[in-house]
C-alpha positions in Angstrom: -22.4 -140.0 56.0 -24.2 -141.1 53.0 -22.5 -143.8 50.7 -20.6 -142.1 47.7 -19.1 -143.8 44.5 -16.0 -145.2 44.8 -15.9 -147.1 41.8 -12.6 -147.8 40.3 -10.5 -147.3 43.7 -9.1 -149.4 46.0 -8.6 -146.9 48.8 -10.3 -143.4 48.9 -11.0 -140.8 51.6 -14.8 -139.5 51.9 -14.8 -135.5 53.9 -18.0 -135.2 55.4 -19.6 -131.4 54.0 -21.9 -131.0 56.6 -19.1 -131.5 59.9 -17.0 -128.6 58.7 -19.9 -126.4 58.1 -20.8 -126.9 62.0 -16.9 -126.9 62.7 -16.6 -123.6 61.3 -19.8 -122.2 62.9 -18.7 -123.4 66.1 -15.6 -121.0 65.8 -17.4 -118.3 64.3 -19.6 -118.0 67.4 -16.8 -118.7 69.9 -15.1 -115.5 68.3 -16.3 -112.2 68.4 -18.3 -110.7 65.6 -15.5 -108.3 64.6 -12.3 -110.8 64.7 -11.5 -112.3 61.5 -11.2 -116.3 61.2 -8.2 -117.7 59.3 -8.7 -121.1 58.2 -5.2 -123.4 58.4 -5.1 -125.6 55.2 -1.4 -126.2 55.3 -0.1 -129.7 54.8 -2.8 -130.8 52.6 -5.6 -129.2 54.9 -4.2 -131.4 57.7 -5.0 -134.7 54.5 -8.4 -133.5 53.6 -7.1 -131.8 49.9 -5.5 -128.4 49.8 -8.1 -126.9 47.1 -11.2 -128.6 47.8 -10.8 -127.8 51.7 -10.4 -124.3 51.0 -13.2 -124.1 48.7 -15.7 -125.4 51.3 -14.4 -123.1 54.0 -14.2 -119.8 51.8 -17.6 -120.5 50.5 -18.5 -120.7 54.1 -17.3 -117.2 54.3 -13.8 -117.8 56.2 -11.6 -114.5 55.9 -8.0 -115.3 55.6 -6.5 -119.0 54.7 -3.0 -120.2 56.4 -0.8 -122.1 54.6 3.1 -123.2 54.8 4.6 -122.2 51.4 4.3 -119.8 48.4 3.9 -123.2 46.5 0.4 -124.2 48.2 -0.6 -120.5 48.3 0.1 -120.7 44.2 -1.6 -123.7 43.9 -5.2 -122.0 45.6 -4.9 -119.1 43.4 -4.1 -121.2 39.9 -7.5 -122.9 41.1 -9.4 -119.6 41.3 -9.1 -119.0 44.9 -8.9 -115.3 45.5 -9.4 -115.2 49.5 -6.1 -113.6 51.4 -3.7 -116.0 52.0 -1.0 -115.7 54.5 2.0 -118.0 53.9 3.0 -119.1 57.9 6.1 -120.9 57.2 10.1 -119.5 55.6 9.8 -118.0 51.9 12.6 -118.3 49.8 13.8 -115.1 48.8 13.5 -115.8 45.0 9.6 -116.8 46.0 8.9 -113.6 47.1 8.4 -111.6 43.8 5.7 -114.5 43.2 3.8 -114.3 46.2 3.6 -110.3 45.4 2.3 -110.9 41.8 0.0 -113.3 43.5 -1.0 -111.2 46.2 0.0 -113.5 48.5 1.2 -112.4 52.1 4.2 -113.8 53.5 5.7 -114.1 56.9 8.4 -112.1 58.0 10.6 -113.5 61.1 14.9 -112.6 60.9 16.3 -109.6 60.0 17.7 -111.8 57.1 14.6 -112.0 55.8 13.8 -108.2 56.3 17.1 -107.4 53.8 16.2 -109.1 51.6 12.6 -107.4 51.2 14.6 -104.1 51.3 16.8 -105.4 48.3 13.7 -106.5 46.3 11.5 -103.1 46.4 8.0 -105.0 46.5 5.4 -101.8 47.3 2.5 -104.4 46.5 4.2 -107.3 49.1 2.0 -107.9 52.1 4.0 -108.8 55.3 3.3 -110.1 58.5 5.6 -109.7 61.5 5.9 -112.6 63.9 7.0 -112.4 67.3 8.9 -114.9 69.2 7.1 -114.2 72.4 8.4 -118.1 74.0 8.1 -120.2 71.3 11.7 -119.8 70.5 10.9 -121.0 67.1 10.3 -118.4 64.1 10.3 -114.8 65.4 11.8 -111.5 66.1 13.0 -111.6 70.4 11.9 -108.6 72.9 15.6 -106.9 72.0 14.2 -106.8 68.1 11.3 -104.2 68.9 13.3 -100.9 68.8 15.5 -102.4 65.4 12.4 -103.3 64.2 10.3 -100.8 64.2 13.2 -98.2 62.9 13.6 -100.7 59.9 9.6 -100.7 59.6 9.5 -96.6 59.1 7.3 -95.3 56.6 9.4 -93.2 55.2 11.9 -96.0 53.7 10.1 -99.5 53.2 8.8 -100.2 49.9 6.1 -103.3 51.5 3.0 -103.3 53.4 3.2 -105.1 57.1 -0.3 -106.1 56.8 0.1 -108.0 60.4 1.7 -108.3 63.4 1.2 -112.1 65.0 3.1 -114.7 67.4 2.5 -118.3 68.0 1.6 -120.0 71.5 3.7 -123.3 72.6 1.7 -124.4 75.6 -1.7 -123.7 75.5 -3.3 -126.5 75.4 -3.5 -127.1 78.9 -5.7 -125.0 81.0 -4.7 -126.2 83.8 -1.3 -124.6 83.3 -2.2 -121.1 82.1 0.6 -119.0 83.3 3.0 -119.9 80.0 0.0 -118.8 77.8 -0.6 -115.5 79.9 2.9 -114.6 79.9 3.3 -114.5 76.3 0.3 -112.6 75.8 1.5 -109.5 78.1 4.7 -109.8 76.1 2.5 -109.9 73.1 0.7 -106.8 74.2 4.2 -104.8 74.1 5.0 -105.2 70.6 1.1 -104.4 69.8 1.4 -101.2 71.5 4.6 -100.0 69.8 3.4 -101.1 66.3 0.4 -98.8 67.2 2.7 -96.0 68.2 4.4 -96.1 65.5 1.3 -95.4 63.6 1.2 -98.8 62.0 -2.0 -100.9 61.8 -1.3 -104.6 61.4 -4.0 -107.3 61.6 -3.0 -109.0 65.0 -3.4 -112.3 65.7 -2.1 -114.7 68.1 -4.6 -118.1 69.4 -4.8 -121.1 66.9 -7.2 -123.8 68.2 -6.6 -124.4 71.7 -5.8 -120.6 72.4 -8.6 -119.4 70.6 -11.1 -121.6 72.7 -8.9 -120.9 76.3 -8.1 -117.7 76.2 -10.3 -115.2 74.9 -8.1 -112.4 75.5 -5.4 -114.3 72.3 -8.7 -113.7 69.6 -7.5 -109.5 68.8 -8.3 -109.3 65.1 -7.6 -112.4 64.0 -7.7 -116.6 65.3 -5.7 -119.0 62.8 -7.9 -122.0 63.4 -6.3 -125.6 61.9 -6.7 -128.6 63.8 -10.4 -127.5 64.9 -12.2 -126.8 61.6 -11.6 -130.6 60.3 -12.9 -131.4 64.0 -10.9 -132.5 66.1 -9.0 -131.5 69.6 -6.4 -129.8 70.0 -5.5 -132.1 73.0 -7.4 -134.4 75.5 -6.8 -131.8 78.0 -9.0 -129.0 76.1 -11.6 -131.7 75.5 -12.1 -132.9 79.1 -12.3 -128.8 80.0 -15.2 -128.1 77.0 -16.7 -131.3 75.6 -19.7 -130.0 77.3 -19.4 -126.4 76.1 -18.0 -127.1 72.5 -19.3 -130.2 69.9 -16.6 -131.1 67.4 -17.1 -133.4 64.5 -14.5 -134.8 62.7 -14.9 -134.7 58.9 -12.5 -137.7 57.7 -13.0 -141.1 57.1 -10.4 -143.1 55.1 -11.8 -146.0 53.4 -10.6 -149.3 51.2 -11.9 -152.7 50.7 -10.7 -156.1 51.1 -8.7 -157.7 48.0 -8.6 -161.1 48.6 -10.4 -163.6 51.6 -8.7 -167.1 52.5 -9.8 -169.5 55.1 -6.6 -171.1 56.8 -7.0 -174.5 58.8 -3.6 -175.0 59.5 -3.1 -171.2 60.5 0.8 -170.3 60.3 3.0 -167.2 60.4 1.9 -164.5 58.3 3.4 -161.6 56.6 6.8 -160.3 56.6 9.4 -162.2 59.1 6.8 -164.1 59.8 5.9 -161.7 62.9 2.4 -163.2 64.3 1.0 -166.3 64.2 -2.9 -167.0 63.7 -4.9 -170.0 65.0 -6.3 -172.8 63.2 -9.4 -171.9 61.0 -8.8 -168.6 60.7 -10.3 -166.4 58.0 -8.1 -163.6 57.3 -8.3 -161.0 54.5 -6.3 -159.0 52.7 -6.5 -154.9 51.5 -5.2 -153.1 49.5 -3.5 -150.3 51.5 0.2 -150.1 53.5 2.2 -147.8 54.7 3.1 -145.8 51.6 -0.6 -145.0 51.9 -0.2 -143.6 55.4 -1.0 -146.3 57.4 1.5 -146.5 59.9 3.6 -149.4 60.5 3.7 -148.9 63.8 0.1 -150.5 64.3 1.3 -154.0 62.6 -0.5 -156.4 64.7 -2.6 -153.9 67.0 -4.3 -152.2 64.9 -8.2 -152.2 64.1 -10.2 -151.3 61.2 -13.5 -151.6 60.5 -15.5 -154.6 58.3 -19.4 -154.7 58.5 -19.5 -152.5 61.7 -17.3 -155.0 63.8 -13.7 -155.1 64.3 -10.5 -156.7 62.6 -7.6 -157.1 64.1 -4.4 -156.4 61.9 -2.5 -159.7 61.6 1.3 -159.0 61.7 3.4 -156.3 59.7 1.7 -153.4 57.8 3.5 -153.8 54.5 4.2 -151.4 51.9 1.0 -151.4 49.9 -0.8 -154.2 51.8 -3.0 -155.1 55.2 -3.4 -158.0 56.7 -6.6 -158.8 59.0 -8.4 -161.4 61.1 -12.0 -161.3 60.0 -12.5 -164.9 61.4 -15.6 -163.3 63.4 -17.1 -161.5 60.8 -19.4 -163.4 58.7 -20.8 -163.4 55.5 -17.7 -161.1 53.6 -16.7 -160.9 50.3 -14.2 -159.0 48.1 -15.1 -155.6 47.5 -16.5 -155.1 51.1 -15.7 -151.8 52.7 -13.0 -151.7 55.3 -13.0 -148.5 57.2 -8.9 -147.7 58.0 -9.8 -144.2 60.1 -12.5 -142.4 61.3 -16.4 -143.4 61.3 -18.0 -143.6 64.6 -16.0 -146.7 65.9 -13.6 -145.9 68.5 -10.9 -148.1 67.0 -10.3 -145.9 64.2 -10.3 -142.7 65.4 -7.3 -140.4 64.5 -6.5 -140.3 68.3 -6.7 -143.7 69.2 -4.8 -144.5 66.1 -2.0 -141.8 66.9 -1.6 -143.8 70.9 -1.1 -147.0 69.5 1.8 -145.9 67.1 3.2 -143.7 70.1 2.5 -140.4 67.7 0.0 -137.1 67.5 -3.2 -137.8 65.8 -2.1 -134.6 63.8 0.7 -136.6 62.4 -2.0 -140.0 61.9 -4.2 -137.5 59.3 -1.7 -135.0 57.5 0.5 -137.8 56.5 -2.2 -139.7 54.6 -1.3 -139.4 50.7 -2.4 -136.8 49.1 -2.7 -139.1 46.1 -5.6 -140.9 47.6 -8.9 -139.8 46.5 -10.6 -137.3 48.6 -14.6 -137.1 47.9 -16.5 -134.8 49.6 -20.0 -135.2 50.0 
């Protein structure tokens, strides 16, 4: 990645341009020509920035963007963005006339939620159905298909069920495929009666992992998240593709070092005085904590990256603050880059990051703030 300004910050978060245009072209040929690809940006785009993300992947010619609330769909349209939007997670019922007026489709998952639409009269609202198929999360059950599609006449709704969709919760082991399989042929029922019924929904099922696995989850649609800023879904889909598929991550979370201090006598350092440091060392200081997103669970374990060699956190991650061990690293000064995440280095990846603080790498990158700098280049 080529060096970017950063002037004025203390921390910032470069998104490499060129790694999600091959992370989206990787999906684009792993699906058929005629299934749309939906591009996840919820939660921040997984920490790469809400609008900028989706600007890169709908000039990249992405069909449908997935996010988790009316409020981040809003947000993409206030900034110009005027690709379809599905809102994945619960809408509020007094959000709903907004998402209409936006053109903004929502998710539909309780008969609760159905009432209410009934109530409201929305002819330009855009629903999609979703199916609990074994999730047992959001979604109608089996026993819900005959209500369902009585409540779903023509004749008597005043909305548009734009899709029909369900979610998978173990398929990202292919070693295990029977889950998976079983709540596609489930799946397949509810697809059928929606087409009896003479309704046309855009189906969708496989995110990431299912969308690589199992071709037969891709129908019209994929909903591709974790992928697109390039990275696994799990270990287990890598070790089964790494030779098939090439993904890049896009992230790498930057800051530089504050303030450098030789210690002869070494000591305790940091709050409650957690690790202590040998004689002579040279430790430095940065300007980052966990209120940035670095997780306190990597207080002395952690490893960031200072002229292409590693550092060693020296005791707790504080608030807004790192401590580490550069006594092996020569010729620093303040203002040297610190890599925190990402790079090439292997100590800062989002996954190895995620096993030393006994987490998912997907919680490592969507919890960095949003109020750090993203700049793509």
């Amino acid at each position: 990645m080529k060096s970017v300004n950063h002037k004025g910050l203390r921390t910032w978060i470069e998104i490499d341009r060129k790694a999600i245009k091959e992370n989206f072209n990787t999906f684009r040929e792993l699906i058929p020509k005629k299934t749309k690809l939906m591009a996840v940006v919820k939660s921040n785009a997984y920490g790469h920035g809400l609008i900028d993300f989706s600007r890169e992947v709908v000039a990249l010619g992405v069909d449908f963007l997935g996010v988790d609330s009316v409020t981040e769909a809003l947000a993409l349209r206030k900034n110009g963005i005027t690709t379809p939007i599905l809102v994945l997670g619960y809408t509020l019922p007094e959000m709903i006339p907004a998402a209409a007026e936006a053109d903004i489709s929502i998710t539909i998952s309780s008969f609760e939620q159905l009432n209410c639409l009934k109530k409201l009269k929305l002819p330009s609202l855009k629903i999609h159905i979703k199916v609990d198929t074994g999730m047992r999360r959001q979604g109608f059950l089996a026993a819900d298909l005959p209500k369902i599609l009585g409540e779903l006449k023509v004749s008597s709704f005043k909305f548009q069920v734009e899709g029909l969709y369900t979610h998978f919760a173990s398929a990202k082991n292919p070693a295990f495929p029977k889950d998976t399989e079983n709540q596609i042929v489930e799946f397949q029922k509810w697809i059928e009666a929606f087409k009896t019924a003479g309704l046309k929904p855009i189906v969708h099922a496989g995110a990431t992992a299912g969308s690589m696995i199992y071709p037969k989850s891709h129908f019209d649609m994929v909903r591709i998240g974790i992928g697109l800023y390039g990275y696994w879904p799990a270990k287990e889909v890598e070790a089964a593709l790494k030779d098939k598929i090439n993904l890049k991550p896009a992230l790498t979370w930057k800051t530089i070092i504050s303030e450098l201090k030789k210690v002869p006598d070494g000591g305790r350092v940091g709050y409650d005085l957690t690790e202590t440091i040998p004689k002579n060392s040279t430790i430095a200081v940065c300007p980052v904590g966990y209120w940035h997103g670095y997780p306190r669970n990597l207080s002395s374990i952690g490893r960031v990256i200072v002229n292409s060699k590693p550092a060693k956190l020296s005791g707790r991650v504080s608030m807004d603050m790192i401590v580490i061990d550069v006594s092996k690293i020569p010729n620093l000064k303040v203002g040297n880059e610190v890599i925190l995440l990402g790079g090439k280095h292997p100590e800062t990846s989002a996954e190895y990051l995620g096993y030393l603080s006994d987490t998912s790498y997907y919680e490592i990158i969507t919890r960095l703030n949003p109020l750090i700098k993203r700049i793509y280049t």
